[in-house]
C-alpha positions as CSV (number, residue, x, y, z in Angstrom):
1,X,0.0,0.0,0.0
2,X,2.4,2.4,0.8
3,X,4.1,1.6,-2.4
4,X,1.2,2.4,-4.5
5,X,1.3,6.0,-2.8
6,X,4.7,6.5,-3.7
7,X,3.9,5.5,-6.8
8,X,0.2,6.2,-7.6
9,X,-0.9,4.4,-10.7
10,X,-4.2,2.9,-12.0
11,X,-3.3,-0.7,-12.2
12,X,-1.7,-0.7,-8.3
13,X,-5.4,0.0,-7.2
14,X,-5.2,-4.2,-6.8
15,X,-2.1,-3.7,-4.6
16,X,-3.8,-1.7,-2.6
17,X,-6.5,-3.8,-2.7
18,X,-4.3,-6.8,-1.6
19,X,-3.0,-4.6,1.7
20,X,-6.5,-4.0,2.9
21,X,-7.7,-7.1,2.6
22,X,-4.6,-8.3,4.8
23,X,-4.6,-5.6,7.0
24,X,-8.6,-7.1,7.8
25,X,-7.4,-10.3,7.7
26,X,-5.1,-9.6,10.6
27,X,-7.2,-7.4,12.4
28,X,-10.2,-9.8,12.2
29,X,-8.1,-12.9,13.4
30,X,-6.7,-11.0,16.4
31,X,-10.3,-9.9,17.1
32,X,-11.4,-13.7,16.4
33,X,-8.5,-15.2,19.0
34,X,-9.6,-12.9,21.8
35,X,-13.2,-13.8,21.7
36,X,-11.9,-17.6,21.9
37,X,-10.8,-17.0,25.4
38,X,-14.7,-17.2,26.2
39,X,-15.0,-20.9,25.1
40,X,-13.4,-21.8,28.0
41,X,-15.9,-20.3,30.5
42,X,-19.0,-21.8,28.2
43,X,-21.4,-23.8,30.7
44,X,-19.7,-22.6,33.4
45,X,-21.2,-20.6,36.8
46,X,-19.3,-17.9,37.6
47,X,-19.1,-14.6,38.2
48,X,-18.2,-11.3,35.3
49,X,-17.5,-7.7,36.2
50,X,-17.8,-4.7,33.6
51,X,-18.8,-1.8,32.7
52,X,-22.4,-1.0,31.5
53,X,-21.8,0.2,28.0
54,X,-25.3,1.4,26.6
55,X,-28.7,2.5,28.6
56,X,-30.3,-0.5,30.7
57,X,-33.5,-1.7,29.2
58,X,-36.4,-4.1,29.6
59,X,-37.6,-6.9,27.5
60,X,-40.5,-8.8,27.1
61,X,-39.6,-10.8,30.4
62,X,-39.7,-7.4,32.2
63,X,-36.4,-8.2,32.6
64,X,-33.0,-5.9,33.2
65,X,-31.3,-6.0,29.9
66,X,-27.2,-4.7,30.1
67,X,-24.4,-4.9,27.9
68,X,-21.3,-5.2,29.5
69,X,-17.9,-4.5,28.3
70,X,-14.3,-4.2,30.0
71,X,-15.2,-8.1,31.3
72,X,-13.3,-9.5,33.6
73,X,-13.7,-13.2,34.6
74,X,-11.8,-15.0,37.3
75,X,-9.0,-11.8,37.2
76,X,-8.8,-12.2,33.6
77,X,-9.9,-9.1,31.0
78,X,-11.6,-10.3,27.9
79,X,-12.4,-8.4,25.3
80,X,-16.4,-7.9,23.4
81,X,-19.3,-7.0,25.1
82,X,-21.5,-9.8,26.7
83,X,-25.4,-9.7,26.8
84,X,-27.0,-9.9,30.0
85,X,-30.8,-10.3,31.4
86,X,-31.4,-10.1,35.3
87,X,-34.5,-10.3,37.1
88,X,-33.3,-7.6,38.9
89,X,-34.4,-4.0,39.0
90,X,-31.5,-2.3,40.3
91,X,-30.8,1.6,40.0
92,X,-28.1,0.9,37.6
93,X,-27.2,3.2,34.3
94,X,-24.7,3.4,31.8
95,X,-20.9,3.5,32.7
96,X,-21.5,1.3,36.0
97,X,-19.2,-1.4,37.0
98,X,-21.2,-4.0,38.1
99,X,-20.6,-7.7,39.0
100,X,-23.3,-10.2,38.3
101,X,-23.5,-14.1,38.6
102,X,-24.9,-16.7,36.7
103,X,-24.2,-19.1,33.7
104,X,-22.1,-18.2,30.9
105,X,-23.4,-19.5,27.5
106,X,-22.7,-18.7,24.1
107,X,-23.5,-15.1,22.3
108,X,-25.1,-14.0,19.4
109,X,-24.3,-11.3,16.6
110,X,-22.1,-9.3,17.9
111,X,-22.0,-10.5,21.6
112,X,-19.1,-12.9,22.6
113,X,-21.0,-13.9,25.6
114,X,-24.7,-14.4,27.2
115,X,-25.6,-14.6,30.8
116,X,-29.8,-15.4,31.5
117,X,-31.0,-14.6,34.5
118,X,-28.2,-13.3,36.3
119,X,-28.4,-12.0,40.1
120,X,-26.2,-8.8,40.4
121,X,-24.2,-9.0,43.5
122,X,-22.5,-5.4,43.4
123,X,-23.0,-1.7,42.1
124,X,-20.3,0.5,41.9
125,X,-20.7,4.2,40.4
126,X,-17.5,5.9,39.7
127,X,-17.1,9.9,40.4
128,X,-17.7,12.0,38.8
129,X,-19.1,9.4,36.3
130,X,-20.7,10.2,32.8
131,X,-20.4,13.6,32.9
132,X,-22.8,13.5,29.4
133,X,-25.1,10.9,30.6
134,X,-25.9,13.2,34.0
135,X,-26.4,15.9,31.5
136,X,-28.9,13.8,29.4
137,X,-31.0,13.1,33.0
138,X,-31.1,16.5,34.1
139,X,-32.3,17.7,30.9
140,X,-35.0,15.1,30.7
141,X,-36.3,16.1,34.2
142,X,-36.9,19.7,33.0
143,X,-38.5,18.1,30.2
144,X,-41.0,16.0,31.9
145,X,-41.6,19.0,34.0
146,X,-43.4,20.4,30.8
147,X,-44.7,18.0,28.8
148,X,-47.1,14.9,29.6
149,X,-46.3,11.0,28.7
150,X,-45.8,9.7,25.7
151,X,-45.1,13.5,24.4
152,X,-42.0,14.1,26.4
153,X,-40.6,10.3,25.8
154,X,-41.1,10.7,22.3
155,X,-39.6,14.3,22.2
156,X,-36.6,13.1,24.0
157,X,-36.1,10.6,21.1
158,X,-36.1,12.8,18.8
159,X,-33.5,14.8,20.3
160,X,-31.1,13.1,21.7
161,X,-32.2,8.9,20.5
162,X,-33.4,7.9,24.0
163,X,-35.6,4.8,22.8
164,X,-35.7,2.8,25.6
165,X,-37.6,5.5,27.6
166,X,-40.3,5.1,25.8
167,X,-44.1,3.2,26.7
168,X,-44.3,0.3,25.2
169,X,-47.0,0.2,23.1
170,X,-46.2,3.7,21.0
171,X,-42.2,1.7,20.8
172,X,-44.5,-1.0,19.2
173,X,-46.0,1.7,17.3
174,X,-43.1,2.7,16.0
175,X,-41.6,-0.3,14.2
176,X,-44.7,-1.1,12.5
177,X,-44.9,2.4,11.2
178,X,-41.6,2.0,10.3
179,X,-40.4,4.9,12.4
180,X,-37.2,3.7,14.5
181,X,-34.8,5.4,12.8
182,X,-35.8,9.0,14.1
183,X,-36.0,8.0,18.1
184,X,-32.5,6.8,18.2
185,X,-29.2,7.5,18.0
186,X,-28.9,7.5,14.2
187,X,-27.5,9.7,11.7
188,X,-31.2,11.3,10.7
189,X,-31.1,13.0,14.2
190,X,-27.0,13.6,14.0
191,X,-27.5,15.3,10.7
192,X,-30.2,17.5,11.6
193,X,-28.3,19.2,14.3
194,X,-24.9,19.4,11.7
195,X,-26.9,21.2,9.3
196,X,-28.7,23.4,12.2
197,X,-25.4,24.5,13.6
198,X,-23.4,24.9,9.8
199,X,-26.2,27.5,8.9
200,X,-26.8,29.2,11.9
201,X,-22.9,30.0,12.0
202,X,-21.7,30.1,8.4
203,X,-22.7,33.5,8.0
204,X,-20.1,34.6,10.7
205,X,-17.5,32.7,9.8
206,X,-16.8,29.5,8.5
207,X,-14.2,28.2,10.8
208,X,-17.1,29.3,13.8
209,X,-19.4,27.0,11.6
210,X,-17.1,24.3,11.8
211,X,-16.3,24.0,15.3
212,X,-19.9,24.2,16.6
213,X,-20.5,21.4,14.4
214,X,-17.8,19.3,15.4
215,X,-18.7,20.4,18.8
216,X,-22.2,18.8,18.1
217,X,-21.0,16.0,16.8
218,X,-18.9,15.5,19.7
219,X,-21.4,16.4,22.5
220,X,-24.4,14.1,20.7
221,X,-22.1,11.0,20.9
222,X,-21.6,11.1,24.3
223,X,-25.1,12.1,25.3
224,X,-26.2,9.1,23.0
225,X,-23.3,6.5,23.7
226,X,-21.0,5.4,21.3
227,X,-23.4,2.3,19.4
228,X,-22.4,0.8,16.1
229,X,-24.8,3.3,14.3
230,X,-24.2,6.0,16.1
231,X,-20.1,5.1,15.2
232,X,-20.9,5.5,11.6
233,X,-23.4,8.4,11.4
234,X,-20.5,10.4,13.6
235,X,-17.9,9.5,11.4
236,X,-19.3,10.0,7.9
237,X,-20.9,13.3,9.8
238,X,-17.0,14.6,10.7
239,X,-15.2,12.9,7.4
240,X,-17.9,15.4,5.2
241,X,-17.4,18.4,7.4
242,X,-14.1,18.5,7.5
243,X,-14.3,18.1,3.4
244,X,-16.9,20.9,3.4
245,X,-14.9,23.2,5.4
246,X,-11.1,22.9,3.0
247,X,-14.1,23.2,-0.1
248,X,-14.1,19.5,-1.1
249,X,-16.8,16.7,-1.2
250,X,-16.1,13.4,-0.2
251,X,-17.4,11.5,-3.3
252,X,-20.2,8.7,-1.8
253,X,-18.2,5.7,-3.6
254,X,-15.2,6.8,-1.6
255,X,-16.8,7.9,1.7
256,X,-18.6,4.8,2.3
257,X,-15.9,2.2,2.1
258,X,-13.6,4.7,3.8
259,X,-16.0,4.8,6.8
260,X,-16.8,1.1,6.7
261,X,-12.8,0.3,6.8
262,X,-12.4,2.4,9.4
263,X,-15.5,0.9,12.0
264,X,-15.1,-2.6,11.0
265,X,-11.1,-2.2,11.8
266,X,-12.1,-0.5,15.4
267,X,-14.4,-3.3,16.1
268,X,-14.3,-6.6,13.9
269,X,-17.6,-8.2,15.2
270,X,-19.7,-5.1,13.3
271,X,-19.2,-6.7,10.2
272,X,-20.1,-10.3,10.8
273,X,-22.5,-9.7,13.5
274,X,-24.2,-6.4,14.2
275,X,-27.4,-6.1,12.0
276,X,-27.7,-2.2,13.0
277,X,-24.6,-1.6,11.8
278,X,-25.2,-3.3,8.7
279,X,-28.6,-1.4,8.5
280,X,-26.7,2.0,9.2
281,X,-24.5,1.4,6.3
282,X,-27.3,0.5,4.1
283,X,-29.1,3.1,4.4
284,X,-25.8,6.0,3.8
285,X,-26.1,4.2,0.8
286,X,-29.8,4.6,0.4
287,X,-29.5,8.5,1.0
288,X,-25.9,9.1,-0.8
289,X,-26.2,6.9,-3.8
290,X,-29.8,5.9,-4.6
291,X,-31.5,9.1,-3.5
292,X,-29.8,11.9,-5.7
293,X,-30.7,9.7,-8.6
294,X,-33.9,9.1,-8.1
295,X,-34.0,13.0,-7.4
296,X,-32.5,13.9,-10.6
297,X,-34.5,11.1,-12.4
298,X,-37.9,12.1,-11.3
299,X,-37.4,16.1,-10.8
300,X,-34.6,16.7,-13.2
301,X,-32.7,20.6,-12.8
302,X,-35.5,21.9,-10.4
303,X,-35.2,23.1,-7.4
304,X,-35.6,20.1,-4.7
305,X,-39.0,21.0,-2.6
306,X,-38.4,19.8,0.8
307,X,-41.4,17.3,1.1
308,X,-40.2,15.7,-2.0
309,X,-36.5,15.2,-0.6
310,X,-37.4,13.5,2.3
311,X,-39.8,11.2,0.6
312,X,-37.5,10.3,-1.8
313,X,-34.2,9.9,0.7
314,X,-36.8,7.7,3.2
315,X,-37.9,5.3,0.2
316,X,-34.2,5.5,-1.2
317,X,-33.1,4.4,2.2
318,X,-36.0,1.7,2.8
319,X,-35.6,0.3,-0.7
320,X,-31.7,0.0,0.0
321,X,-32.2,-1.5,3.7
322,X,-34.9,-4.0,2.9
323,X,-32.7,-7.0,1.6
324,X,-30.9,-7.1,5.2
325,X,-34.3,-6.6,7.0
326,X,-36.2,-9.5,5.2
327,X,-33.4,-11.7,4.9
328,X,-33.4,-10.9,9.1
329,X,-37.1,-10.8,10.5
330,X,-38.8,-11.9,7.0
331,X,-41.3,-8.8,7.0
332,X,-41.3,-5.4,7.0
333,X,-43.4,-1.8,7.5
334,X,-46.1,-1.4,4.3
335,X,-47.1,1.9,5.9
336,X,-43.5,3.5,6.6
337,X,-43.4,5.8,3.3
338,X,-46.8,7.0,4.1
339,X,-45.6,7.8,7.5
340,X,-42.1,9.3,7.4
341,X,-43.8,11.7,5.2
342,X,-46.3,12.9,7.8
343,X,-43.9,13.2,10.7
344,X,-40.4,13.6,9.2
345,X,-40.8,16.9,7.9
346,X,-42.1,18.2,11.8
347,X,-39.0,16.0,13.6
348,X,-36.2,19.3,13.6
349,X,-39.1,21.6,14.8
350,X,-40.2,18.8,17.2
351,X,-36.3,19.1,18.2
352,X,-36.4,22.9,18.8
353,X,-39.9,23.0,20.6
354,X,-38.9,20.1,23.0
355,X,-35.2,21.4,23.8
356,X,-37.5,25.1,24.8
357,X,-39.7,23.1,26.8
358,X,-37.0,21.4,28.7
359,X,-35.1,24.7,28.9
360,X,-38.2,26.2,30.5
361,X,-38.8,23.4,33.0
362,X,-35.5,23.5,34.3
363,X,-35.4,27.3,34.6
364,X,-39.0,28.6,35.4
365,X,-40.7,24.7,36.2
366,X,-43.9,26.8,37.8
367,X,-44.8,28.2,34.0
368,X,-43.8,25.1,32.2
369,X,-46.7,23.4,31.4
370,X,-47.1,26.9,29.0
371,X,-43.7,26.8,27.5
372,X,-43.8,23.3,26.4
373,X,-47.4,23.6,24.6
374,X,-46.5,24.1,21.4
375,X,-44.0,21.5,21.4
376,X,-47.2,19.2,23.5
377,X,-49.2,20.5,20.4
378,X,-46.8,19.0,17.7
379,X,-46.0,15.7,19.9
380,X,-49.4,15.0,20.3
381,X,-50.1,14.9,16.5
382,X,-47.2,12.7,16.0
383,X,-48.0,10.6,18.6
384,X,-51.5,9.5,17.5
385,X,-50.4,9.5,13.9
386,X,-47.6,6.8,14.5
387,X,-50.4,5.0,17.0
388,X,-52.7,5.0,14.4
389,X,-50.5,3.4,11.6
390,X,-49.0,1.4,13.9
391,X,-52.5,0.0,14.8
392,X,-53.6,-0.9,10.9
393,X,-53.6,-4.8,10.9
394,X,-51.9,-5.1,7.4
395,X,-49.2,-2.4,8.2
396,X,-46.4,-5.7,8.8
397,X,-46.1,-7.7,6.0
398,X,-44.6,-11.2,6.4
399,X,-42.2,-11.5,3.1
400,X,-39.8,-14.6,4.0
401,X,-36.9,-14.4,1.3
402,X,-33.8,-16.7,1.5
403,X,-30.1,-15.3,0.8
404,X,-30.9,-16.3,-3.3
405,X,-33.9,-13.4,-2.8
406,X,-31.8,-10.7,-0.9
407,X,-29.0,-10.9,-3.5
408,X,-31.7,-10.7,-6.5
409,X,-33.2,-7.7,-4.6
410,X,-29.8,-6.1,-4.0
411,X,-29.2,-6.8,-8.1
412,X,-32.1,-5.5,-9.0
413,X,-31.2,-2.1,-6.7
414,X,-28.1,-1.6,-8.3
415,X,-29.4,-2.4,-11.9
416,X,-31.9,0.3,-11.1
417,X,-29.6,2.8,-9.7
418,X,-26.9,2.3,-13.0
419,X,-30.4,3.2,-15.4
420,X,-31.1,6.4,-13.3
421,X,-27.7,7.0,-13.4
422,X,-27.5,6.5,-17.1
423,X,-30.4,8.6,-18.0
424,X,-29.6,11.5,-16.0
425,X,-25.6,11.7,-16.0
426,X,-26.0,13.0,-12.3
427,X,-22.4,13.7,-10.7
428,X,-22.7,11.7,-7.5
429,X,-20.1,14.6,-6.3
430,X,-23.4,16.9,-5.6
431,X,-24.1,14.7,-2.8
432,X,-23.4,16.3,0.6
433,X,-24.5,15.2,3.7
434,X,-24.0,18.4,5.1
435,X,-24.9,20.7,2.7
C-alpha cells in the first residue's frame, strides 16, 4: 500500500487492494482469538464484572437488559461485550461497573457472551461518572416538567435517540410504522443538528461553523453513547465536514468504504454480526447513492421542494435497507413511506420546541406546562399519527426471502440505480451530507 502511494498508478489499485484485505485479515483474526478466550468459561457458573456500556433496558420478560464490556472473569480481562438479562431492577445506568452471577453460554451477533437470568451481587458508580449521561437526566427532568407522557418520551427521542424511555405500546407503534430510525441514536437525528449548527454560523465565519459542528457531533455521541450506528453516522458526519470546510466533497463511492474500513477495523464483530450496523451502512447508501438519482430522475434541474427530498431519501433508504431486513425478521413496514412523510418533515421543529420546553422546565418549572405547549401540540399529533398506523392490521407484511432473494433484490437495486444514473448523468459529487 504504501508503495502504490509513492507510486500512484491505476493498475496498483489491486495492490492496494491486496493490503487492505490483509490488514482485515489480521485485524479480524486477532479480534477472532480474543473472543476464543470465552469458550473456555462456556457452561460454566461464575461470576463477570464490567462496565455497563449502553442504557439499561427491559424486555418482554420485564427483565433488566445490560451490555457489558471491560469483562473481567476470574481476574482475567476479555475483550467484546457480553449480553445480560437479570431479574433484577436495580438503580443501575450506563458507565456502572457492576458484578453479576450466573451461567455463561454462548453469544449471538455481535455479543461474545450471554448470561440469562443473572443476580447482580455489586453496584459501583465511579465519580464524577458520565459527565454527558448526568447531563442527558437533568435535561429530561426539565423536560418531563413540561410536557405529559408519551409526548415528552417521544420528544426526548427525537432529540437526543433515548428509545428505551419510551411506553411500550407507542415503541411497538413505531416499528410497525416503520419509524425507528428517528427516536434513536442515528445519523437522521446527527444530521439535523450538523446542518442546524453549519447554517446558523456560516454567516459569521466558517471556521465558527465548523467547530460548533464538530462540537455537536462531539457532545451528541456522548449524550447518546458510542453504538455501532451512532459510530458511523459520527464519522461519515465529521469525514464530510471537514471536506466541506477545506471546499471539497467526499465522493459517496469513496466515503462509504472509507468509513466502513475504518468501524469494522475498530471493532471486527460489526461486520459479521451487528445487524444495526449493517442497516446503518445501508441506508448511507440509500441516501448518498440511490436518493440523488432518483432525485435527478424524477425532478430533473428543479429546485428540490423539501417534502419531496425526504420522501424520496426515506424510500431510497427503505428500498436500500430491505434485503438485510427481510433476509433478518422476514417482514417489513407497508405503511413506513406513508408515514415518514407525515412526521419527518415536523421532527427538527419537534427538536427545537422540545429542547425550549426542557429549557423552560428546568429554569422557570412553575410556568412550564405553558412553555412546552407548542411542542405538547406537535408531539401530540405525531403521537396519534404513529399510533394510528401502527394499529392498521396489514401495516407488517410477512415477506420470507432466502439469501438467493436478498441478492436478487440487491441486483435488481443496483441495476436500477446504473439506469437512473445512465439517463440523468448525475455527478454523484453533488451529494453532501452536510450541505
Amino acid at each position: 500500500m504504501a508503495f502504490a502511494v509513492w507510486r500512484p498508478k491505476v493498475w496498483l489499485i489491486a495492490l492496494v487492494f491486496a493490503g487492505g484485505v490483509l490488514i482485515g485479515l489480521w485485524r479480524g483474526s486477532l479480534a477472532l482469538s480474543d473472543l476464543a478466550l470465552y469458550r473456555q468459561v462456556f457452561d460454566t457458573t461464575t461470576t463477570v464484572t464490567g462496565k455497563i456500556s449502553d442504557d439499561v433496558d427491559s424486555n418482554a420478560r420485564n427483565q433488566s437488559v445490560i451490555r457489558l464490556t471491560n469483562v473481567r472473569i476470574n481476574n482475567t480481562q476479555l475483550a467484546g461485550t457480553i449480553w445480560i438479562t437479570s431479574k433484577q431492577h436495580h438503580d443501575i445506568q450506563r458507565s456502572d461497573i457492576v458484578a453479576v452471577h450466573g451461567k455463561i453460554q454462548e453469544g449471538f451477533g455481535s455479543f461474545a457472551a450471554t448470561m440469562y437470568d443473572a443476580k447482580l451481587l455489586s453496584v459501583r458508580r465511579p465519580e464524577p461518572g458520565d459527565i454527558a449521561l448526568k447531563i442527558r437526566n437533568w435535561f429530561g427532568q426539565g423536560v418531563e416538567k413540561a410536557l405529559h407522557e408519551p409526548q415528552a418520551s417521544l420528544g426526548l427521542g427525537y432529540l437526543v435517540g433515548q428509545r428505551r424511555g419510551l411506553p411500550e405500546a407507542l415503541d411497538t407503534a413505531l416499528v410497525a410504522a416503520g419509524l425507528t430510525h428517528v427516536v434513536v441514536a442515528s445519523g437522521y437525528n446527527l444530521t439535523i443538528l450538523v446542518r442546524l449548527a453549519r447554517r446558523l454560523f456560516e454567516k459569521i465565519s466558517k471556521y465558527l461553523a465548523f467547530i460548533s459542528s464538530v462540537v455537536m457531533i462531539t457532545g451528541f455521541i456522548a449524550i447518546t453513547g458510542m453504538s455501532p450506528s451512532m459510530s458511523r453516522a459520527g464519522l461519515v458526519a465529521a469525514l464530510s465536514l471537514v471536506a466541506w470546510y477545506y471546499g471539497r466533497r467526499f465522493h459517496p463511492f469513496v466515503l462509504l468504504p472509507l468509513a466502513i474500513a475504518i468501524t469494522v477495523l475498530m471493532n471486527p464483530s460489526y461486520a459479521w454480526g451487528d445487524l444495526g450496523w449493517q442497516l446503518s451502512f445501508a441506508a448511507f447508501a440509500g441516501v448518498m447513492i440511490v436518493a440523488p438519482f432518483a432525485n435527478s430522475y424524477f425532478f430533473g434541474d428543479k429546485k428540490e421542494r423539501p417534502l419531496g427530498r425526504i420522501l424520496v431519501e426515506t424510500i431510497s433508504a427503505q428500498i436500500c435497507t430491505l434485503p438485510i431486513i427481510l433476509l433478518a425478521f422476514g417482514q417489513t413496514s407497508a405503511v413506513a413511506p406513508i408515514a415518514n412523510v407525515l412526521i419527518l418533515p415536523l421532527v427538527p421543529i419537534a427538536m427545537l420546541l422540545t429542547f425550549i420546553a426542557g429549557i423552560g422546565g428546568i429554569i422557570l418549572p412553575s410556568v412550564a406546562g405553558i412553555i412546552g405547549l407548542p411542542a405538547e401540540i406537535i408531539l401530540s399529533y405525531m403521537t396519534q399519527t404513529i399510533l394510528f398506523f401502527g394499529s392498521l392490521p396489514w401495516a407488517i407484511q410477512e415477506i420470507p426471502i432466502g439469501i438467493i432473494g436478498a441478492g436478487l433484490l440487491v441486483t435488481a437495486i443496483i441495476g436500477i440505480s446504473l439506469y437512473m444514473w445512465k439517463v440523468t448523468g448525475y455527478d454523484l459529487h453533488n451529494s453532501s451530507l452536510v450541505e
